[in-house]
N, C-alpha and C positions, 0 to 999 in steps of 0.2 A: 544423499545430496538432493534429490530429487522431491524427498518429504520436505525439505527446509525449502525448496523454493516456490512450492504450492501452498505452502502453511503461509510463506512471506507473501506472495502474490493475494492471497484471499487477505490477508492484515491490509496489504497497501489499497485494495478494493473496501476495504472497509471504512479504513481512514479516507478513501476519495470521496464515498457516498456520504459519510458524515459530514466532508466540508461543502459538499453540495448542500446540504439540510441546511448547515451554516448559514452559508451564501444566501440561498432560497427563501428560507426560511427563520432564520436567526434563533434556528432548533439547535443544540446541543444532543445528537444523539446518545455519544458517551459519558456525558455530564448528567444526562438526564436518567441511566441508567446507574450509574455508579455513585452519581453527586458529585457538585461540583467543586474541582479542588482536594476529592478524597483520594487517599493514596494508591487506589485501585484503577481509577481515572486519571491518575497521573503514568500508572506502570499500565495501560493499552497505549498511549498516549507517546507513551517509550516506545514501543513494542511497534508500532508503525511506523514512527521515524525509522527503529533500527531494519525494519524489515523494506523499504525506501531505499536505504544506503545498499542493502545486502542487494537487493533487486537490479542496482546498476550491472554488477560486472555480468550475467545474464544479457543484459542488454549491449554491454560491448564484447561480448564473447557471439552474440546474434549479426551484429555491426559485421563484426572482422569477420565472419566465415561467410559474409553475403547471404546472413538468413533473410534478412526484409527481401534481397530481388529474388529470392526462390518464387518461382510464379509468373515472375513476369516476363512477357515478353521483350526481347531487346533487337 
């Protein structure tokens, strides 16, 4: 469990930097590497969104046990 959610973490990292290049830059980093529209650049393209979705319940499993206040003072 713990490889799928590093492997998903570094896809969602990846998909983030690329829509920054987007944003920024109106670069295409996955298009640019794989072609744009080829079916390869369509399955990363997957493969982020699904690693996105998978990456919620992490984040409400962190939520619900009070991992964000770990640290803080109250």
């Amino acid at each position: 469990m713990k490889f799928i959610n590093i492997l998903t973490l570094i896809l969602v990292i990846v998909g983030g930097l690329n829509w920054g290049l987007v944003g920024l830059f109106s670069f295409d980093l996955v298009a640019a590497i794989f072609g744009a529209g080829s079916g390869f650049a369509r399955i990363v393209y997957i493969l982020v969104g699904l690693s996105a979705a998978w990456q919620i319940t992490p984040l409400f499993s962190a939520m619900g046990s009070g991992g964000f206040a770990a640290g803080q003072n109250r």
